[in-house]
N, C-alpha and C positions, 0 to 999 in steps of 0.2 A: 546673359541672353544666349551666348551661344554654347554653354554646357546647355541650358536648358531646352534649347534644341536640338541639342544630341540625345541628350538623356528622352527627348519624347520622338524623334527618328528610332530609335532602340528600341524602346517600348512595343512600338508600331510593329517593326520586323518580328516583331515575337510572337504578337497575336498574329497578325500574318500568317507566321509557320506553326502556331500552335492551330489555325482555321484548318489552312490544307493539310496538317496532317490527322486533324477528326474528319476530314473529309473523304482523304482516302482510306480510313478506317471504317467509315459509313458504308462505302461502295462496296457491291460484291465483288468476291475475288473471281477473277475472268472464267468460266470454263473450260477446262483443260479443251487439246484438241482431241477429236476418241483417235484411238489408236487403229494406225491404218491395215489390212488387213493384208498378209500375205500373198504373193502372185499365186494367181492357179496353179494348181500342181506342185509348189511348192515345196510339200510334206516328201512326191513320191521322187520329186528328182533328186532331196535331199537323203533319201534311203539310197537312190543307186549309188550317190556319191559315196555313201557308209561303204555299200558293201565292194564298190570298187576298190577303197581303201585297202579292204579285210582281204580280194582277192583280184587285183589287176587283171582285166579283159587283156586275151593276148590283141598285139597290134595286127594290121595285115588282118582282118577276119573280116565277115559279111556282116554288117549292124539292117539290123530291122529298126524300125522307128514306126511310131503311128501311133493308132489309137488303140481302143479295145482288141477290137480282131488280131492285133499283133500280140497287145498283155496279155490275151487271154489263149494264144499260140503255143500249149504247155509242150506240145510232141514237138518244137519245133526243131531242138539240136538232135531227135532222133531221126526225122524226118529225111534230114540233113546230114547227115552222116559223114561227107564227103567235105564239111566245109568248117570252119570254125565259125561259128554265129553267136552273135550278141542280141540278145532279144531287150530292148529299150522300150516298148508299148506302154503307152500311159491312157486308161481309160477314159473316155469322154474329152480326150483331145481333141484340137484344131490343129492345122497346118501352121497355123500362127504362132502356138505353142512350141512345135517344134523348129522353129525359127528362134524363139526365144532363147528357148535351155539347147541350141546346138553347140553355143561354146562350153558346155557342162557334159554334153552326154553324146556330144558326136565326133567334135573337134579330137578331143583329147584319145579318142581310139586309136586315129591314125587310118578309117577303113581304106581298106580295095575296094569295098560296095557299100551300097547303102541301098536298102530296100525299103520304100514308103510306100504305108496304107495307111489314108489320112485325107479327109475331103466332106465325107459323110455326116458329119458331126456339123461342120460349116454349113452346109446346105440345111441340115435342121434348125438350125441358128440362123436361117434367114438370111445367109448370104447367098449372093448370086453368082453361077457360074463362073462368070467372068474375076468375080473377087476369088473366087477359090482358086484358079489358075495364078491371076499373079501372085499369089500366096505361097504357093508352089513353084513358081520362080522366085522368090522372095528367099526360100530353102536353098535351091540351086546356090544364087549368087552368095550366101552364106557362107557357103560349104567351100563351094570353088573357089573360094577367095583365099582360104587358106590349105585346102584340099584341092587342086585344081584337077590331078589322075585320079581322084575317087568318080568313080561310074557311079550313077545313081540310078535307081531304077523306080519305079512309082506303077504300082497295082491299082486298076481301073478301079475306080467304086462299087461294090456288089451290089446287085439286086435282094430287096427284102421283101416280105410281107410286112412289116410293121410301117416301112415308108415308100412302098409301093406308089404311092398318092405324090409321090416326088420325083419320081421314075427320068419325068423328060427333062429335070434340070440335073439327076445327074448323068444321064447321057450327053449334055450340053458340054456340063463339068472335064467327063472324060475326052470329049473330044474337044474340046481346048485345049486342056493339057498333052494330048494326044497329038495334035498340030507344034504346040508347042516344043513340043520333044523332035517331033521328027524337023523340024526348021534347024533346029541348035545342035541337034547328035554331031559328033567328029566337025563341027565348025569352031564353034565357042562353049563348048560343053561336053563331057560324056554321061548321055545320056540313053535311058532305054524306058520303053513302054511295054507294061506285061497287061494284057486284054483277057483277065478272066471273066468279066461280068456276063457275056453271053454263054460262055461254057457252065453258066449255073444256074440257067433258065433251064424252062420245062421245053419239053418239044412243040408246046404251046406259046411259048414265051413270056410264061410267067414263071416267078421265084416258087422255087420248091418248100415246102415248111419242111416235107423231112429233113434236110441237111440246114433245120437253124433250132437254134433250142426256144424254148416256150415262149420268151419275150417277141419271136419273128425277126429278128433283127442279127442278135453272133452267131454264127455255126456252131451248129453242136460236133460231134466225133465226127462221124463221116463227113460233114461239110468239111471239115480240115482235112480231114484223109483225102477226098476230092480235090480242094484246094491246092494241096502239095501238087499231085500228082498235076494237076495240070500249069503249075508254075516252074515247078521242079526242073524240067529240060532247059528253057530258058534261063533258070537262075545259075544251074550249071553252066552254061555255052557262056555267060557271061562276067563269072565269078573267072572262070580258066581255074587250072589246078592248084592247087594249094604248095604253096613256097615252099 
């Protein structure tokens, strides 16, 4: 009796594991998960990293950072003459962005300065002043944390004709930020606010089309030629002379 209730226990575990195993050969096999999609800007911070590779930015130099208006800043080392700059601009950036890839493309420079134009893009994106601001602080405490004598300085938002219709929140924008700086400058911070957005109004106060190219939005030549010129004395006064 009790072989022949092993002998039909045995049996039993066989069909058993012969059931569950046509069973999980019935089943579909799961759906992979899709393949998740690289951070924004990915592709261009991984170019800078190449060609820093190929040719090491000297340390101690002024870094630009921002968005288009910076990438697309091509006179900017002639402009410049006086300083060693690092042009970092990544198009259709956020401030958030540049908080991201700072331990890639800011930290590692070592700057004296750091020059941000970057806000504009957010505000078209639907964020509000106020988010733009801490975002902008969000940069700062980045930076200082491991850069604590890099001066940072932050260029007002420019006026366009393409987003003209936006006009009172990035006024809003600048002057938070603008508050913001002058609260923190030589306390917990070195900070500076460069104000070119009214110097690129009309005598009317509206944005000029001739100083933007056909989109209404980046400056064409003269707009940067303008641009320098009126950032220029300031960026000096506060770069100081070159080591």
């Amino acid at each position: 009796m009790r072989s022949l209730l092993k002998a039909f226990y045995l049996s039993l575990g066989c069909v058993t594991a012969a059931i569950s195993l046509l069973g999980a050969q019935a089943r579909p096999a799961r759906a992979q998960d899709p393949p998740q999609k690289p951070p924004r800007f990915a592709a261009e911070i991984a170019a800078y990293e190449a060609a820093d590779q190929k040719s090491p930015p000297p340390s101690g130099a002024v870094l630009f950072i921002g968005s288009s208006s910076i990438r697309l800043w091509k006179t900017l080392a002639q402009d410049f003459p006086e300083l060693k700059v690092i042009n970092r601009g990544f198009g259709g950036s956020q401030i958030e962005d540049s908080v991201r890839y700072a331990p890639r493309i800011v930290l590692p420079y070592k700057p004296r300065m750091i020059v941000m134009y970057a806000g504009g893009n957010d505000l078209n994106a639907g964020k509000t002043p106020q988010q733009v601001a801490r975002d902008f602080q969000a940069f700062v405490e980045t930076v200082h944390a491991a850069l604590p004598e890099t001066r940072i300085a932050y260029i007002s938002i420019n006026p366009s004709v393409a987003r003209w219709s936006q006009e009172e929140r990035v006024l809003e924008a600048n002057r938070l930020i603008a508050e913001y700086i002058r609260e923190h400058d030589g306390k917990t911070a070195k900070l500076s606010y460069l104000d070119s957005h009214a110097k690129l109004l009309s005598p009317e106060g509206k944005p000029r089309p001739e100083l933007l190219r056909p989109d209404g939005l980046h400056l064409n030549s003269d707009g940067y030629t303008l641009w320098a010129a009126i950032l220029k004395p300031d960026i000096l006064k506060l770069a100081g002379p070159e080591k």
